[in-house]
MIDREN-519822 format. One record per residue: residue number from 0; residue in one letter; x, y, z of N, C-alpha, C, O in turn. Coordinates in steps of 0.001 Angstrom, whole numbers. Layout:
! MIDREN-519822
   i aa    n_xx    n_yy    n_zz   ca_xx   ca_yy   ca_zz    c_xx    c_yy    c_zz    o_xx    o_yy    o_zz
 NUM  A       X       Y       Z       X       Y       Z       X       Y       Z       X       Y       Z
...
This chain:
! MIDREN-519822
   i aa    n_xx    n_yy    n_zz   ca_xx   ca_yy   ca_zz    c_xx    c_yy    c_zz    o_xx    o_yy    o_zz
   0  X   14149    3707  -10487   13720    4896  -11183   14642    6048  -10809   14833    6311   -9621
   1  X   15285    6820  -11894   16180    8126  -11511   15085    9109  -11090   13889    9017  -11364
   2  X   15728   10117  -10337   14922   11133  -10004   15831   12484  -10047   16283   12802   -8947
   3  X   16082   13105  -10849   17089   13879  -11025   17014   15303  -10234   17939   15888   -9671
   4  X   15649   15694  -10352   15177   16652   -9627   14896   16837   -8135   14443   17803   -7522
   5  X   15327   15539   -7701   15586   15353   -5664   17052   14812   -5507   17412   14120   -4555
   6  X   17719   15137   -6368   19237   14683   -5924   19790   15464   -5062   20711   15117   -4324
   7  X   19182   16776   -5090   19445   17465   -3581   19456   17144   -1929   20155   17360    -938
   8  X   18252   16509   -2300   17826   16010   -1195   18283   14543    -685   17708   13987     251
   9  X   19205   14055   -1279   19641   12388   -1418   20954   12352    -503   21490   11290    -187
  10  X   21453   13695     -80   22454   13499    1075   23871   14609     397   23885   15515    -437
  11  X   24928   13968    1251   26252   14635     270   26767   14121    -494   27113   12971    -762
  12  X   26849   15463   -1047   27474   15097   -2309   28886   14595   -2826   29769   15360   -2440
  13  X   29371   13518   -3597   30492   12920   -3455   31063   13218   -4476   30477   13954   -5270
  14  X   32581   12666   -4810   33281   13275   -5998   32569   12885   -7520   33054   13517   -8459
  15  X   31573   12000   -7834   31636   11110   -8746   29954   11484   -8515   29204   10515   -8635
  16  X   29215   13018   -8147   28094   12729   -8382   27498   13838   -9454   26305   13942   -9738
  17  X   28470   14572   -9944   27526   14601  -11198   27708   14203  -12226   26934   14662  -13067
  18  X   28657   13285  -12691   28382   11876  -13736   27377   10838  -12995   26491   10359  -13703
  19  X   27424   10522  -11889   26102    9673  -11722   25449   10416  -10416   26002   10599   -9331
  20  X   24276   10753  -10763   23376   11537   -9593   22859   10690   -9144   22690    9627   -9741
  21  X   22496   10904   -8064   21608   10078   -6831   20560    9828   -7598   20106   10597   -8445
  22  X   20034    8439   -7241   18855    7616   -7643   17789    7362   -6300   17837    6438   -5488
  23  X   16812    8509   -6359   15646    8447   -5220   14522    7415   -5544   13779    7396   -6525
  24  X   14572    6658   -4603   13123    5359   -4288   12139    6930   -4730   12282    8152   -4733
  25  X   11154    5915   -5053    9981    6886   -5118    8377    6270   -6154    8562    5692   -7224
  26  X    7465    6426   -5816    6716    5590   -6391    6238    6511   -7703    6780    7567   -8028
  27  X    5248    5961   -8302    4983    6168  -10075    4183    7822  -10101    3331    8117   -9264
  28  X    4569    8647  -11046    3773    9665  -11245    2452    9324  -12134    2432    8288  -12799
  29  X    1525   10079  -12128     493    9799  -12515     747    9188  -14124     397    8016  -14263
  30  X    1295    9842  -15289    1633    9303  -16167    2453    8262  -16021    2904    7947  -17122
  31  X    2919    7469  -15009    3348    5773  -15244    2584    5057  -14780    2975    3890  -14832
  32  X    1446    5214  -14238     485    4509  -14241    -164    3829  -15546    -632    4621  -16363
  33  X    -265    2187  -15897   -1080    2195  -16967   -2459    1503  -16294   -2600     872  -15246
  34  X   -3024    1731  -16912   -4273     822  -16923   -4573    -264  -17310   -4475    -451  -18523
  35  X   -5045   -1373  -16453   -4855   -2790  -16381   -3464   -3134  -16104   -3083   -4285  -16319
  36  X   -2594   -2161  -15604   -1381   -3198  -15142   -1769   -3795  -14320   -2887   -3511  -13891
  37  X    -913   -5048  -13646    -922   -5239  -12675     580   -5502  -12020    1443   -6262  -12458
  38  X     656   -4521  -10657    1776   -4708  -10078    2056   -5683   -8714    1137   -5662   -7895
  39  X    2784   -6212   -8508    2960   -7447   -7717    4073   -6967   -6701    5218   -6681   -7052
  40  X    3660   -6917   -5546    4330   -6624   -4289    5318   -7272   -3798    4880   -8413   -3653
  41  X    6482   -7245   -3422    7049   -8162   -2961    8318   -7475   -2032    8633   -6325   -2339
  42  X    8983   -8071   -1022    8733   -9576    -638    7210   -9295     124    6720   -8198     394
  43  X    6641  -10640     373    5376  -10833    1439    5936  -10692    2843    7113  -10713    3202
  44  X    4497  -10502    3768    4510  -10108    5199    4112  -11686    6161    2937  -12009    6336
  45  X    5085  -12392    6615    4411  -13182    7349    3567  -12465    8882    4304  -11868    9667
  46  X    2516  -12537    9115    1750  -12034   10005    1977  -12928   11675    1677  -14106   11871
  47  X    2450  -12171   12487    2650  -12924   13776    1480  -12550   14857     716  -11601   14684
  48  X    1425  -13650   16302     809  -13233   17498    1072  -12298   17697      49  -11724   18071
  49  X    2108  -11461   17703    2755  -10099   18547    2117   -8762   17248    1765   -7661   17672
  50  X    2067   -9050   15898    1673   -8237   15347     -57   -7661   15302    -695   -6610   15249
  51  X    -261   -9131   15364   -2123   -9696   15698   -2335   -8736   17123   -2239   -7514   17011
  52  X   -2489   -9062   17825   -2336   -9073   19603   -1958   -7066   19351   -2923   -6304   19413
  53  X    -864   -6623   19153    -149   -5225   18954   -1314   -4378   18261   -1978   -3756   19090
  54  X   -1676   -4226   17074   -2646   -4166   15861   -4134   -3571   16876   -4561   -2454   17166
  55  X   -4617   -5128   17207   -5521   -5487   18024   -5890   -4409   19224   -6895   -3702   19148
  56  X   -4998   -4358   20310   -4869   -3721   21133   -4575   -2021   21072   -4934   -1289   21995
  57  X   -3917   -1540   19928   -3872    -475   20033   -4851     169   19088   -4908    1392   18954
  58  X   -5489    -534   18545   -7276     144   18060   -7996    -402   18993   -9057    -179   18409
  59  X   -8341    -947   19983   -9143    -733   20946  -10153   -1744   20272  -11298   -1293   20262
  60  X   -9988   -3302   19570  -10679   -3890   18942  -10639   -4982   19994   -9584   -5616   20025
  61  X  -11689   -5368   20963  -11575   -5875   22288  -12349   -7490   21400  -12742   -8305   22234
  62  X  -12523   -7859   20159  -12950   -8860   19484  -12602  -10285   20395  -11386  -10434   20272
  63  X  -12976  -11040   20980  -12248  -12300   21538  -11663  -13110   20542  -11001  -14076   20922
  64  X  -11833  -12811   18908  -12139  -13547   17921  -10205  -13389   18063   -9404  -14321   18009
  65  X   -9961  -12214   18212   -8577  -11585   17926   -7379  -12148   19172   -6276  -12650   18956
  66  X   -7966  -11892   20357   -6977  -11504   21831   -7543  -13122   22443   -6462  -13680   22631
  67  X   -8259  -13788   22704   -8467  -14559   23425   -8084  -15845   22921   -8920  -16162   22075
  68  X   -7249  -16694   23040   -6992  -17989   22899   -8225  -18849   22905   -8862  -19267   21937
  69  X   -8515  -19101   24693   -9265  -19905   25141  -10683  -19607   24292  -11012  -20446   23453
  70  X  -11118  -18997   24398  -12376  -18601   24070  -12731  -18446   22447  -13893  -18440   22041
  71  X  -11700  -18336   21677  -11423  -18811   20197  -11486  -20310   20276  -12506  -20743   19740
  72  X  -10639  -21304   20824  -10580  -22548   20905  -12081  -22881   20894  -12453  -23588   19958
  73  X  -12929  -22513   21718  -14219  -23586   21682  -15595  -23041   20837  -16798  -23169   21060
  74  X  -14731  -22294   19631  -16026  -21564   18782  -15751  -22162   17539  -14658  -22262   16983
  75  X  -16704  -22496   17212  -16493  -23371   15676  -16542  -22501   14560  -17325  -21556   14653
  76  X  -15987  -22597   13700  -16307  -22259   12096  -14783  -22248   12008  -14468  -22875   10997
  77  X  -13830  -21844   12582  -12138  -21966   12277  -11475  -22341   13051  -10748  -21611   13727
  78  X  -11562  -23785   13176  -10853  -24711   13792  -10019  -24314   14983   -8792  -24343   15083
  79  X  -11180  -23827   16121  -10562  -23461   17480   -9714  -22233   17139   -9517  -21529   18129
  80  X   -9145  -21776   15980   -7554  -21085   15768   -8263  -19223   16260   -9446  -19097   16573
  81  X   -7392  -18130   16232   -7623  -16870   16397   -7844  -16315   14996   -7064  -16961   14295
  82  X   -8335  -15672   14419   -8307  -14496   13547   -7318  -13580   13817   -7069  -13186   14956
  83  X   -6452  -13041   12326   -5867  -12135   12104   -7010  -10891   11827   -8078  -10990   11221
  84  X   -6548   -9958   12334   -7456   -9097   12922   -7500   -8431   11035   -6488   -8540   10343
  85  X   -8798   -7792   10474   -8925   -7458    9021   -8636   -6327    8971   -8921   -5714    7942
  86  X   -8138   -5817    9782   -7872   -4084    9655   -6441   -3925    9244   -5910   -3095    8506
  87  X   -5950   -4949    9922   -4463   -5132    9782   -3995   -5912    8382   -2837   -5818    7977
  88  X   -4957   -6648    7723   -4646   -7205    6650   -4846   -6395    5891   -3820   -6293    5218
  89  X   -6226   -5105    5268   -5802   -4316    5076   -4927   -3049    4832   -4697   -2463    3774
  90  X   -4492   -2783    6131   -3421   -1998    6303   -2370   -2162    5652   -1722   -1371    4967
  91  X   -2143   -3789    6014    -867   -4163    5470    -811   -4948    3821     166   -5677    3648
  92  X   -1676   -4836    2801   -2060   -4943    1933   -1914   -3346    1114   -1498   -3363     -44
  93  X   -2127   -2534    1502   -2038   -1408    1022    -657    -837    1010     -67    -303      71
  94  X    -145   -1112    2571    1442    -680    2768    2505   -1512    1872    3533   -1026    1401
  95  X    2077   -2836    1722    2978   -3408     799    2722   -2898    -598    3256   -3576   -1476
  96  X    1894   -1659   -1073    2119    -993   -2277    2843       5   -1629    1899     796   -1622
  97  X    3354     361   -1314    3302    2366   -1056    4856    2232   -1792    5164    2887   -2787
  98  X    5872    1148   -1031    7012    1666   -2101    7224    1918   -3739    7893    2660   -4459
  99  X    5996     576   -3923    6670     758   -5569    4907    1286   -6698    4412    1015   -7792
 100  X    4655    1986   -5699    3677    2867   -6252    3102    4342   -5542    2224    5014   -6083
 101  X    3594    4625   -4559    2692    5734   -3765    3706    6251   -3365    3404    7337   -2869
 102  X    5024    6020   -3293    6006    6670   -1497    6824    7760   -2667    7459    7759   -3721
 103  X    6305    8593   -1663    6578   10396   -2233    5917   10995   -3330    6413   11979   -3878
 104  X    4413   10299   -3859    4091   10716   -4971    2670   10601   -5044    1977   10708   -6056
 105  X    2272   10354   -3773     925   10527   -4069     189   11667   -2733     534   11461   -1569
 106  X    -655   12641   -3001   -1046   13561   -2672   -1885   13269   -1484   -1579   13640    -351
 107  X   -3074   12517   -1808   -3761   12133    -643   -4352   10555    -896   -4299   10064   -2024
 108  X   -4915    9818     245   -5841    8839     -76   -7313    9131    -512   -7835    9059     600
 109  X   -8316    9406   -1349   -9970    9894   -1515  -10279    8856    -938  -11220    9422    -383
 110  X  -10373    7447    -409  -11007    6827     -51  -11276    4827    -953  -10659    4266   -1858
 111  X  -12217    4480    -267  -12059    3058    -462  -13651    2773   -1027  -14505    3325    -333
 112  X  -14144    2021   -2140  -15546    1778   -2482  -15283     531   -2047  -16440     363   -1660
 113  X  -14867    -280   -1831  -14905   -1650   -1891  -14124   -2322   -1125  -12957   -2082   -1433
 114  X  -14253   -3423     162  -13539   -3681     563  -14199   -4772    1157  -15264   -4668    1765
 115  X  -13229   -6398     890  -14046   -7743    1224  -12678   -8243    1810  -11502   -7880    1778
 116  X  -13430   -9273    2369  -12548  -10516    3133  -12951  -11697    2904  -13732  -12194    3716
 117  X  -12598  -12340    1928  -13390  -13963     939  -12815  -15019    2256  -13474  -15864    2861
 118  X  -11389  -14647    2445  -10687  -15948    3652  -10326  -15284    4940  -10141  -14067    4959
 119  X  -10222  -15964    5946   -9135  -15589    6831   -7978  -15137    7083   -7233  -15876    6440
 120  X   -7312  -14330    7655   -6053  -15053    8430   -5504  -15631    9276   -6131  -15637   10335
 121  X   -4388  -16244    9287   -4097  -16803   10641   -2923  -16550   11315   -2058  -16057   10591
 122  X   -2625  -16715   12395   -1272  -16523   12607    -263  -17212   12289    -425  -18317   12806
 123  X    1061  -17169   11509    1784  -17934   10769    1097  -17770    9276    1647  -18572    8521
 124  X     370  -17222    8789     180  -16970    7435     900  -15881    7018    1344  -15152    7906
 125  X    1230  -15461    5309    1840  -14742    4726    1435  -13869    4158     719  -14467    3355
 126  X    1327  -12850    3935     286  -12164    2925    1049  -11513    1874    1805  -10596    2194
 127  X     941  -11890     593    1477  -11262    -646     324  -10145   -1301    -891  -10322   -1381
 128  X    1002   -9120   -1673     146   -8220   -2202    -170   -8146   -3630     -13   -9282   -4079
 129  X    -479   -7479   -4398    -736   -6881   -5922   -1799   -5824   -5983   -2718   -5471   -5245
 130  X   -1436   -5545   -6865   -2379   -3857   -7404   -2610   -4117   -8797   -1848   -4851   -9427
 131  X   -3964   -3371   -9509   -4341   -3393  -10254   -4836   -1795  -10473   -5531   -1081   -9750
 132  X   -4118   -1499  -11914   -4701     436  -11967   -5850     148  -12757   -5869    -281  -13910
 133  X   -7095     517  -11786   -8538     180  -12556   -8695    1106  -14005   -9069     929  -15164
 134  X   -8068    2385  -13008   -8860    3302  -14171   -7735    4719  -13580   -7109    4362  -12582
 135  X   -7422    6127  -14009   -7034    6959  -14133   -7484    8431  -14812   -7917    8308  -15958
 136  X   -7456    9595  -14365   -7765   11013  -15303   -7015   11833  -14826   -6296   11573  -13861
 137  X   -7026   12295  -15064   -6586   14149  -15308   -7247   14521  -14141   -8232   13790  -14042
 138  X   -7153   15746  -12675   -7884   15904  -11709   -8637   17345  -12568   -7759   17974  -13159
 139  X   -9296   17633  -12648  -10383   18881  -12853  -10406   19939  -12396  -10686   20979  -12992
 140  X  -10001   19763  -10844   -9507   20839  -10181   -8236   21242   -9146   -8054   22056   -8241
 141  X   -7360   20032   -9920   -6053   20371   -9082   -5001   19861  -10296   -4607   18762  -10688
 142  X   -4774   21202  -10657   -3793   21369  -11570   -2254   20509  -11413   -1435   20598  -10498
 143  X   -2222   19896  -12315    -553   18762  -11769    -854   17639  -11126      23   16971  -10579
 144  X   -2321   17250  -11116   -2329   16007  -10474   -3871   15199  -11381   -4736   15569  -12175
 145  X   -3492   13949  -10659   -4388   13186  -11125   -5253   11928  -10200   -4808   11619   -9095
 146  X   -6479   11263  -10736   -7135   10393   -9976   -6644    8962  -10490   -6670    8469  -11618
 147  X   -6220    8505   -9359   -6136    6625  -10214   -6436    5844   -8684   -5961    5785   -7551
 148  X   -7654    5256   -9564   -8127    4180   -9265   -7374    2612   -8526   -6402    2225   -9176
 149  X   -7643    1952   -7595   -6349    1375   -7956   -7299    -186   -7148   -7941     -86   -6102
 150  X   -7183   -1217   -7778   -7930   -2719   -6658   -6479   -3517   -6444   -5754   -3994   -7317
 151  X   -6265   -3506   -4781   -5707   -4251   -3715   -6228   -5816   -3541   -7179   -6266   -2903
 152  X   -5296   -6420   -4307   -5606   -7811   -3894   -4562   -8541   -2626   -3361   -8642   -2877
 153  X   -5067   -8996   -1365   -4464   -9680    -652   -4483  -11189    -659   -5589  -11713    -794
 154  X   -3494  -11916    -541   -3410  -13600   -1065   -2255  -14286     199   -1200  -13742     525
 155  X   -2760  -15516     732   -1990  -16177    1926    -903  -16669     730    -842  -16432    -476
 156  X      92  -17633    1842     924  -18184    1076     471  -19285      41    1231  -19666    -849
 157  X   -1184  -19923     250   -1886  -21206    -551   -2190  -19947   -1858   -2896  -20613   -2616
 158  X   -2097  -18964   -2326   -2950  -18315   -2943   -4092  -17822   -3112   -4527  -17319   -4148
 159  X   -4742  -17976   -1873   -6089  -17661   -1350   -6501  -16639   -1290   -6145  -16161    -213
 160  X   -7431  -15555   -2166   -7746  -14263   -1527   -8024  -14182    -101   -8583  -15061     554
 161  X   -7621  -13133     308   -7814  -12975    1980   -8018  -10947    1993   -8047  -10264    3017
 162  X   -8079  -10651    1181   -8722   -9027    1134   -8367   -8600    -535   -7507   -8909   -1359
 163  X   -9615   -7675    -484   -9795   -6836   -1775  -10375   -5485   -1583  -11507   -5418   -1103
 164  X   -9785   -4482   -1876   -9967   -3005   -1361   -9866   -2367   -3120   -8905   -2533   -3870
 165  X  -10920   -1759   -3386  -10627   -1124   -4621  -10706     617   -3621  -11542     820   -2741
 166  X   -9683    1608   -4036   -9097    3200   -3614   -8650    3965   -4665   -7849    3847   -5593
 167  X   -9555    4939   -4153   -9220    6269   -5444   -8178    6935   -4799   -8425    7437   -3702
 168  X   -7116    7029   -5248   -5990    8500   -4806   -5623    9186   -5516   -5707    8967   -6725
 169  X   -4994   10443   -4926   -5378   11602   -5744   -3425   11687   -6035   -2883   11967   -4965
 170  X   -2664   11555   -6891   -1181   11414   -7685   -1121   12701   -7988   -1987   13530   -8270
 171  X     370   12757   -7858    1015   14088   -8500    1540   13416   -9643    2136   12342   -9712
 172  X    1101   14526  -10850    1752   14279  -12303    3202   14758  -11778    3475   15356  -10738
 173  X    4196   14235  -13002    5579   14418  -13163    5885   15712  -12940    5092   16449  -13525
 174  X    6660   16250  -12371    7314   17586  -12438    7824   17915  -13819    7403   18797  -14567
 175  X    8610   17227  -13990    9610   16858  -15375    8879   17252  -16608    9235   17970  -17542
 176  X    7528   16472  -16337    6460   17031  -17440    5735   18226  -17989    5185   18416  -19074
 177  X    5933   19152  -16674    5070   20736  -16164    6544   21550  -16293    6537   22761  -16073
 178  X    7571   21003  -16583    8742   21923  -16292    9395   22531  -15067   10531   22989  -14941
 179  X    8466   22431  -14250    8489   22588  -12990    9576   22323  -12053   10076   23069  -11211
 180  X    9792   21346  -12304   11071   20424  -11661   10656   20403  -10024   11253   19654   -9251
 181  X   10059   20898   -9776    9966   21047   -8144    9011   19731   -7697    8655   18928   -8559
 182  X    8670   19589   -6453    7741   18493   -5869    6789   19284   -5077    7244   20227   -4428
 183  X    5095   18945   -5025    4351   19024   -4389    4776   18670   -2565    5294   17649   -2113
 184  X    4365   19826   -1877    4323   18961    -523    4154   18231     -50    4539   17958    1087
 185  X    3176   17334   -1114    2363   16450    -708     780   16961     652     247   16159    1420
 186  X     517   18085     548    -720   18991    1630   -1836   18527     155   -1669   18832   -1026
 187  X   -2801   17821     695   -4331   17564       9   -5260   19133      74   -6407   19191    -370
């Protein structure tokens, strides 16, 4: 996606840049959002012990389900193995959108209605992401921006759901569109 209006900000400037201006990463303004797309994340996150264990430990989630080997081994329902901790599959379900939908363009997170875990994870599993834009408006009281809806599907490498988070966030409409040319701070 060009971004013509942050080519300032894209570094120095070289002999050959205003026939071709800097092209800024940046995720969708509220008007490229459609409804019922669905966008597909990629590449996937293989999930490790050190990420599990890291995750784990620095939220203070003392779960044995998570940190303990031994004591996972002799509990039945998942074959002796540890749990990938769900905060982190989350997390990282959401982060595998932010480049090619959120990064530099969305205002704040409003929050999450919905959020399941149908499978596990494990360690040595993969997690591929996708997004779905439920729904979208116009904000009511914040001029230049908008609400979109958005359901987080998480899937192992078998294709297995392993998290579903439906999140309202609050998008900055296009500059380009308002004439504006400028960018929100991004301050909620």
């Amino acid at each position: 996606m060009t971004d013509t209006a942050n080519t300032a900000n894209a570094g120095a400037a070289g002999p050959n840049d205003a026939e071709h201006p800097g092209i800024v990463q940046r995720g969708l303004w509220f008007e490229e959002y459609e409804e019922g797309a669905r966008y597909l994340h990629r590449p996937g996150r293989t999930v490790t012990e050190t990420d599990d264990v890291l995750f784990t430990t620095l939220t203070m989630n003392t779960q044995p389900l998570h940190l303990d080997a031994h004591w996972s081994s002799q509990q039945p329902g998942f074959g002796g193995k540890r749990l990938v901790n769900s905060m982190w599959t989350l997390s990282t379900v959401v982060g595998l959108s932010v480049s090619q939908l959120t990064l530099g363009t969305i205002v704040a997170n409003l929050g999450f209605t919905e959020v399941s875990f149908p499978k596990p994870m494990f360690h040595g599993d993969t997690l591929y992401a996708e997004t779905k834009c439920v729904s979208k408006r116009v904000s009511a009281s914040r001029p230049g921006q908008g609400i979109v809806q958005l359901e987080h599907i998480g899937r192992n490498q078998n294709g297995d759901v392993v998290c579903r988070a439906v999140r309202a966030t609050l998008v900055q409409c296009d500059p380009a569109a308002s004439g504006d040319g400028s960018l929100d701070d991004g301050a909620a």
